[in-house]
C-alpha positions in Angstrom: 9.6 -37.0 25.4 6.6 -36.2 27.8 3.3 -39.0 27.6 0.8 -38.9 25.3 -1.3 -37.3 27.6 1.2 -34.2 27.7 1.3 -34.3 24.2 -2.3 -34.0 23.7 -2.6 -31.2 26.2 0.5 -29.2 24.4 -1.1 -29.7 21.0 -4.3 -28.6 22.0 -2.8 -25.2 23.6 -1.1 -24.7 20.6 -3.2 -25.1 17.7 -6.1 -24.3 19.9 -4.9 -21.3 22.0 -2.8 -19.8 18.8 -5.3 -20.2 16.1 -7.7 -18.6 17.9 -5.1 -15.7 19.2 -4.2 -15.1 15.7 -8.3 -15.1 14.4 -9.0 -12.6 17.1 -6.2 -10.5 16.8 -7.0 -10.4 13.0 -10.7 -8.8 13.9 -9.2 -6.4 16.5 -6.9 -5.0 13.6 -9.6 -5.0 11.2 -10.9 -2.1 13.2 -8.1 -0.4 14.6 -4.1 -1.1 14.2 -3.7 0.8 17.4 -5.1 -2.0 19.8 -1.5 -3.3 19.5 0.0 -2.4 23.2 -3.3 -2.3 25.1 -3.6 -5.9 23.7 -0.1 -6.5 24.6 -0.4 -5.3 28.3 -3.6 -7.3 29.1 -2.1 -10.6 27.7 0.7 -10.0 30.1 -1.6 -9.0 33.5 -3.4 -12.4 32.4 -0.5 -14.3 32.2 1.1 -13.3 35.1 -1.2 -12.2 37.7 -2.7 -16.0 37.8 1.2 -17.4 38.6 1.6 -14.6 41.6 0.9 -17.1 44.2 3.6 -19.7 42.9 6.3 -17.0 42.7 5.4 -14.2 46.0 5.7 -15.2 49.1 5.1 -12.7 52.6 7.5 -12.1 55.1 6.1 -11.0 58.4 6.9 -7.2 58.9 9.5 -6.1 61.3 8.6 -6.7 65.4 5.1 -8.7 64.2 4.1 -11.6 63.7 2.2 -10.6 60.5 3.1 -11.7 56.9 2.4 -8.7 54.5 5.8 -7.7 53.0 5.6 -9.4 49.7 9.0 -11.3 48.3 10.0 -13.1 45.2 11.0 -17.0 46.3 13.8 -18.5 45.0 14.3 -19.4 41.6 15.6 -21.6 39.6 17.2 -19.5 36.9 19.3 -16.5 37.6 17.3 -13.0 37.1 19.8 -12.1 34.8 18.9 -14.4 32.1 15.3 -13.8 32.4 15.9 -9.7 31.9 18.1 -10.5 28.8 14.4 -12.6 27.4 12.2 -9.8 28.5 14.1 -7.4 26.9 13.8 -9.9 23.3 10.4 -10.2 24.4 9.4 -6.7 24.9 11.6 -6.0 21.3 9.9 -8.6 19.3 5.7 -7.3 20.7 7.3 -3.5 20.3 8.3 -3.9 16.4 5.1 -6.4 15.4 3.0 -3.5 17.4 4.7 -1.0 15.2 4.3 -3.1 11.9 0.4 -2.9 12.0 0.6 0.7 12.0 2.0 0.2 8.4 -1.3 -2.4 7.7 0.6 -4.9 6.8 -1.7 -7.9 6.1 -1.8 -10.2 9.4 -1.9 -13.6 6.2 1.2 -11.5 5.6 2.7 -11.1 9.0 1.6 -14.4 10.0 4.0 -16.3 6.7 6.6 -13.9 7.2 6.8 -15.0 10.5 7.0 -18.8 9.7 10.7 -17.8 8.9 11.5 -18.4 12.6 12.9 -22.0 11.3 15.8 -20.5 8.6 16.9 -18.3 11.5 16.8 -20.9 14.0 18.8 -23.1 12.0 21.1 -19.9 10.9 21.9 -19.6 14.8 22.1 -22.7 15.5 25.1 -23.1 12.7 26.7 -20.0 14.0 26.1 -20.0 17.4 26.2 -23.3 18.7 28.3 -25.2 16.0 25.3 -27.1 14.6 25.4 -29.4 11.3 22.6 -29.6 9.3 21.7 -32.4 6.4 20.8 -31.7 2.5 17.8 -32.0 3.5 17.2 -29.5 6.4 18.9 -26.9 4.8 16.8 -27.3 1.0 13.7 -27.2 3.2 14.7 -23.6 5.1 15.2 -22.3 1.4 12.4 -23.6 0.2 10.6 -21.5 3.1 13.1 -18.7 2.7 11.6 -18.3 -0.9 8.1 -18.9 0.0 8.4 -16.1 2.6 10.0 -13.8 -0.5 6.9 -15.0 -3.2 4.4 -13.9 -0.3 6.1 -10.7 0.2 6.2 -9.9 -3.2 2.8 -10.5 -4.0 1.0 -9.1 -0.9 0.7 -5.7 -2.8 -1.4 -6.9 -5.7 -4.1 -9.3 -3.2 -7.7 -8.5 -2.9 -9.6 -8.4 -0.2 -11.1 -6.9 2.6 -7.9 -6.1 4.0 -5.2 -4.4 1.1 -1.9 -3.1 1.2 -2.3 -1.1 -2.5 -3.2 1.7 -1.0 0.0 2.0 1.4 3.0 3.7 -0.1 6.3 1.5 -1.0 8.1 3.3 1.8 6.3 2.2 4.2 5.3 -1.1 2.9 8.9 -1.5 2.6 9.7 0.1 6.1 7.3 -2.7 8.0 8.9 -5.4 6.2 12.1 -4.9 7.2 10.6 -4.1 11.2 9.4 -8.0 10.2 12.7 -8.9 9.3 14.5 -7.4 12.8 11.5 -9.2 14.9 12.3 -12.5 13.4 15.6 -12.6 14.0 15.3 -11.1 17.6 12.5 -14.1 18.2 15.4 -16.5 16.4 17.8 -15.2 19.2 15.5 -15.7 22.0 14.1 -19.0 20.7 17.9 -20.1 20.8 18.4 -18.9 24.3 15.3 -20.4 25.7 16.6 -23.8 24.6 19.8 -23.5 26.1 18.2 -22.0 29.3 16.2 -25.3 29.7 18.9 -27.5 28.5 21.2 -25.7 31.4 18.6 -25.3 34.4 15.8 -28.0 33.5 12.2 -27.3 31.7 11.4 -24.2 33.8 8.8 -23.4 31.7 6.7 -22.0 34.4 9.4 -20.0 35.6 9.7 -18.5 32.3 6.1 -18.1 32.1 6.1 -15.6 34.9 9.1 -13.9 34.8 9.2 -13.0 31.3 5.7 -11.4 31.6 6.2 -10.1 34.7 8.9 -8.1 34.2 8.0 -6.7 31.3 5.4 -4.4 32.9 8.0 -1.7 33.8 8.7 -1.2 30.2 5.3 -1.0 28.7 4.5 1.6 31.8 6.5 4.3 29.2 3.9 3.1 26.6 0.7 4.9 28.7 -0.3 7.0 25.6 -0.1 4.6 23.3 -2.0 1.8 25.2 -4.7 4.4 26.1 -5.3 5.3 22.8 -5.8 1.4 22.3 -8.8 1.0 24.6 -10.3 3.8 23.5 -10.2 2.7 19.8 -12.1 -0.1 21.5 -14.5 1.8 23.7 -15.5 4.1 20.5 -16.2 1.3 18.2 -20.0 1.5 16.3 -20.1 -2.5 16.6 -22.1 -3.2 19.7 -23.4 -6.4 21.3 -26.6 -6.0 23.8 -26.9 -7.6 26.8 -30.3 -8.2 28.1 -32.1 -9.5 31.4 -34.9 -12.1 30.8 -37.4 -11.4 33.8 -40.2 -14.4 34.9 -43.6 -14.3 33.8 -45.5 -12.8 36.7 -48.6 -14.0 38.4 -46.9 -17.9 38.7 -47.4 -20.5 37.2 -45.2 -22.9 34.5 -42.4 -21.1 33.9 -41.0 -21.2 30.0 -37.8 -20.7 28.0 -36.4 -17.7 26.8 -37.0 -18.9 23.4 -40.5 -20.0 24.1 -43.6 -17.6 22.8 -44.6 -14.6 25.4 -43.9 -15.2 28.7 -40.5 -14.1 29.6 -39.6 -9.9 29.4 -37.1 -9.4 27.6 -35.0 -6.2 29.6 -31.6 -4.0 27.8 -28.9 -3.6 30.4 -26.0 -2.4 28.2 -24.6 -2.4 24.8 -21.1 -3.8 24.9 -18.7 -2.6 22.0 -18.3 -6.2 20.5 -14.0 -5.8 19.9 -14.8 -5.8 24.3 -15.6 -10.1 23.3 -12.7 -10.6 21.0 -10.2 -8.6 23.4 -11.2 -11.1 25.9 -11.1 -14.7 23.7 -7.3 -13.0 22.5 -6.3 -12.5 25.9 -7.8 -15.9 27.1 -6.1 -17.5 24.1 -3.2 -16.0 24.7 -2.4 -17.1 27.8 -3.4 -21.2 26.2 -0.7 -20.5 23.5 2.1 -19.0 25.6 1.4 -22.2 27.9 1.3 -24.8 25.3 4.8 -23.2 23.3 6.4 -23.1 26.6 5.8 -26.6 27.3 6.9 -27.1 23.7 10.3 -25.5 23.6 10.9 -27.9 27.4 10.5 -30.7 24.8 12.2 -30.3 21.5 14.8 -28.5 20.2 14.3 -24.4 18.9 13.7 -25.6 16.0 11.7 -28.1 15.9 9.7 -25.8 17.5 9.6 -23.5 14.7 8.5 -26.3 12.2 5.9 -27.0 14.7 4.6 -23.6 14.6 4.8 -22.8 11.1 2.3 -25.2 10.9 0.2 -24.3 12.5 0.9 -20.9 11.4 -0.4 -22.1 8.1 -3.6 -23.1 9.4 -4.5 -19.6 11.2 -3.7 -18.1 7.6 -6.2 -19.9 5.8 -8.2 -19.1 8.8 -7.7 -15.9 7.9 -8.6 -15.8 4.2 -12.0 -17.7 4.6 -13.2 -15.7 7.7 -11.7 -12.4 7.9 -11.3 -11.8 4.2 -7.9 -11.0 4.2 -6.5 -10.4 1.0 -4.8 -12.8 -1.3 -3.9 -14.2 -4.6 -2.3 -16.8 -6.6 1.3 -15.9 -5.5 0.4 -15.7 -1.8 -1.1 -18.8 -2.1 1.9 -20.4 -3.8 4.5 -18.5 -1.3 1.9 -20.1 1.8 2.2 -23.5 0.2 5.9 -23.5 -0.3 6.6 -22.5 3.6 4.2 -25.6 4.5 6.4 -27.8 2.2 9.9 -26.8 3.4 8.3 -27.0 6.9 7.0 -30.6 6.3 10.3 -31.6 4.2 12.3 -30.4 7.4 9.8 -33.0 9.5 10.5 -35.7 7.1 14.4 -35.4 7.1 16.1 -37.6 10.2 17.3 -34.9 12.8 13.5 -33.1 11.7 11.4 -36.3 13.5 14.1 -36.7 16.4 13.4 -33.0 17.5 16.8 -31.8 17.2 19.7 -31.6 14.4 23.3 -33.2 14.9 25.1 -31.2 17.7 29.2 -30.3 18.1 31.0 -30.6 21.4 30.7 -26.8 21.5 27.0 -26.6 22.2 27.2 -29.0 25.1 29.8 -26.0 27.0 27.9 -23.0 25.0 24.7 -23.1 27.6 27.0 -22.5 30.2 28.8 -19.1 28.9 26.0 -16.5 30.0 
């Protein structure tokens, strides 16, 4: 376990950097569900363009002494196990990208999602040979079910933000493109841990790679992520920026705020989704950090219970500030994936971080 220093910095990125991804994300979709990709791509230029230096190193070109031909450095991990997580990665943003198109709540997406910890412990059983307690595995239904109640009653909520007016079809098409991105995130969470268990908390390396080399695939997705920007670009909801200019003549100078001395002069009206686009990305890059720190610590997981809860703080988020829709039963299904979650935390394996392991997990990191 890292100090408490590293602690505090992990649990700030998290419940920081996330809650505020998930608030911003929520007005962007409020606007338009095509942001998705656009929003996508410029997380993953601000993610990886910062760790270029770490990772590129020159080589001098042939017969000079000058260092401009750009190469990767050595790593840690072998390439192939980061293409099999960018190709998970790249999955899991493709079908949640696709789900908004169906408007799908976000308090919606955002619960469903909490089911990471059932399918964590699901692989885990099958995968790796894990045993779970009583305990552990009431708490995953307990979710399981809250996930179901919250499903079930996101049709009849009210609010800003509805899915009555979406036909059954396709309500029922973007919850199953839920379902396949949860289990593809349960997959990856699982390989993630063996990859650190295997090579060491290479978190960075992750970090870069993952991002990185995800580029070439969104690249097919031009269209699509051009349509994004402009459904930002065209947006009515503008924010003016002005230049305050001196009194002239001398004399004390004054605030801004102050009575009649400054001019006040309108340089450009900047569509306001242009403000949360930027605190997404920003936040983005905070949550990706913190949860990759995270998952170097604890088991898959225990990482899922951690962020389910705070999950369940960006939905009430959510509800009180972006007037996303619920009702009694959404409220109930909310409540019973924060109590499996926090019976999970309370059972013995929950507070250690990881369940009871077989002899076959300890040779299972090994096989890819």
């Amino acid at each position: 376990m890292g100090t408490a220093v590293d602690w505090t910095v992990i649990v700030t990125l998290v419940f920081g950097g996330c809650c505020s991804n998930a608030w911003s994300l929520g007005r962007l979709l409020q606007r338009s569900p095509l942001v998705g990709p656009a929003l996508t791509v410029a997380q993953i230029l601000v993610v990886a363009v910062p760790q270029l230096p770490h990772f590129i190193t020159l080589h001098p070109v042939p017969r000079t002494t000058l260092r401009l031909l750009p190469a990767l450095r050595p790593r840690v991990v072998p390439l192939r196990r980061w293409l099999i997580d960018v190709l998970l990665i790249t999955a899991v943003s493709l079908l949640n990208n696709t789900v908004f198109r169906y408007r799908i709540p976000l308090t919606l997406h955002i619960i469903f999602r909490s089911g990471g910890l059932a399918v964590s412990m699901l692989l885990g059983y099958l995968r790796l040979g894990r045993k779970y307690s009583v305990l552990q595995v009431s708490s995953v239904l307990l979710v399981t079910l809250g996930i179901v109640l919250a499903t079930l009653s996101s049709r009849q909520s009210t609010g800003t933000v509805t899915t009555s007016a979406v036909a059954p079809a396709d309500y029922a098409a973007g919850i199953c493109l839920l379902l396949v991105g949860l289990l593809l995130s349960g997959w990856l969470g699982m390989r993630q841990e063996e990859t650190f268990r295997v090579w060491g908390p290479q978190w960075q390396e992750s970090l870069f790679y993952t991002h990185l080399l995800s580029l070439p695939i969104w690249s097919l997705f031009l269209p699509d992520i051009h349509a994004g920007l402009a459904a930002i670009q065209e947006s009515s909801d503008l924010t003016p920026l002005y230049l305050y200019l001196p009194p002239r003549g001398g004399g004390p100078l004054e605030l801004p705020g102050l009575q009649g001395t400054w001019t006040r002069m309108l340089l450009y009206r900047v569509p306001t989704l242009y403000w949360a686009l930027a605190l997404n990305v920003l936040s983005q890059y905070a949550c990706v950090a913190g949860v990759n720190r995270l998952t170097t610590r604890v088991s898959s997981v225990a990482v899922n219970l951690i962020l389910t809860a705070r999950k369940t703080i960006s939905v009430v988020i959510n509800v009180l500030y972006l007037g996303e829709g619920w009702n009694a039963g959404l409220v109930a299904g909310a409540g019973m994936v924060a109590g499996g979650t926090i019976l999970y935390g309370l059972s013995p394996a929950g507070k250690g971080g990881a369940p009871v392991k077989t002899k076959a997990e300890e040779k299972k990191g090994k096989a890819d």
